[in-house]
C-alpha angles and dihedrals in degrees: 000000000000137000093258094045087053090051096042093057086042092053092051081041088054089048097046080055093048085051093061086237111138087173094061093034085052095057088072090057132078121259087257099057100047081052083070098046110136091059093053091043086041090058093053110085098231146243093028131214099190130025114182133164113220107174146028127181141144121259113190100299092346145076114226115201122190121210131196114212128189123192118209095263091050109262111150133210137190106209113190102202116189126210143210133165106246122172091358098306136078111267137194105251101169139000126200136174112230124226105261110229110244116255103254115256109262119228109260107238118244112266110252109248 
């Protein structure tokens, strides 16, 4: 397993979220992970309008992707995905939302006199 196998499968993982099919999107996670569905599905803000991987790295033994992930009313999420291979082909281990930064507090203009 290689970095551009892992995006690869993240990037089919990504479109089959964008599809709106969980069954599909489920195929690239452990069996352990699909046991805990409804948390994972619960974190992703649906249906979604943009799925994009934007970074892959290793981490230790295993690859972490990070998807981004925007819902219709534009709600977005930052999704770290880790994979293993498992069984010959890259697999979902873990999934995790990251903290979004807060947005930095904007100067108050001056009030017109």
């Amino acid at each position: 397993m290689d970095e551009q196998t892992v995006r690869e499968h993240a990037q089919a993982h990504c479109e089959a979220l964008l599809a709106g099919d969980i069954g599909r999107a489920s195929q690239d996670m452990s069996p352990e992970l699909v046991s805990h569905m409804g948390p994972i599905v619960a974190m992703l803000p649906l249906p979604l309008r943009e799925a994009t991987v934007e970074q892959i790295r290793m981490t230790g033994t295993a690859y972490s992707a990070l998807l981004r992930l925007t819902g219709e009313g534009g709600e977005t999420v930052h999704l770290e995905t880790r994979w293993k291979d498992r069984d010959g082909r890259p697999t979902i281990i873990e999934a995790s939302r990251q903290a979004e930064e807060p947005a930095a507090p904007t100067e108050a203009e001056p009030e017109a006199e």
